[in-house]
C-alpha positions, 0 to 999 in steps of 0.5 A: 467871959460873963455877961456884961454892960458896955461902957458901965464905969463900974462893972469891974468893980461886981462880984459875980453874982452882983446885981447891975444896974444900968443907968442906960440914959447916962450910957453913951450911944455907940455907932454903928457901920450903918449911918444913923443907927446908934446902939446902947448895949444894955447886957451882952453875953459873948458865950451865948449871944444873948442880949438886950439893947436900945437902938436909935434910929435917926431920921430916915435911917435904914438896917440893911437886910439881916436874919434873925438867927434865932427869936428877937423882940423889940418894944418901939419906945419912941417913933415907928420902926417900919418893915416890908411885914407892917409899922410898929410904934410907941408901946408896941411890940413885936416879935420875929421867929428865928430865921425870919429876914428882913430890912427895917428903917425910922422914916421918922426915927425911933428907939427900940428895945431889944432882945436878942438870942443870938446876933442877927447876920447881915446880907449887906 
């Protein structure tokens, strides 16, 4: 399967070598298994693992312990994304090297963008 967009009304509509574009205000936020965390998948590639979403963690919401599989990097678009290493905050960014582990919450919510080489495990 090629990458795609979750949830894009049109995507099955593309030639494959079309451009997409993502109107991601108008995406839905999807739920996660961990409360208040919501994910807008902006680009998933199923055969790689690569991808490239908006996650929005509410109010005092926690990501459990996981590993970066391979190198991840996230740009805070709004509040602070807070780990055991430092905080992180709007127009910054920060990158984790592939096997780096960690836990991360929003003591006060944010949104991040993300880049993912492959999907992160999770110790939960």
């Amino acid at each position: 399967m090629p990458p795609f967009t979750p949830n894009h009304p049109q995507h099955d509509k593309l030639g494959p070598l079309d451009t997409r574009f993502v109107d991601a205000p108008n995406l839905p936020w999807t739920p996660t298994r961990w409360p208040g965390i919501h994910l807008k998948v902006l680009m998933t590639d199923p055969e790689t693992g690569i991808s490239t979403a908006l996650t929005k963690f509410d109010k005092g919401a926690k990501l459990p312990d996981h590993e970066h599989v391979e190198l991840e990097q996230s740009y805070v678009l709004e509040g602070h994304l807070v780990d055991e290493h430092g905080s992180v905050g709007p127009g910054q960014y920060v990158w984790r090297p592939g096997g780096s582990r960690h836990e991360a919450h929003a003591p006060d919510g944010c949104i991040v963008l993300s880049f993912f080489m492959k999907p992160n495990k999770f110790f939960d």
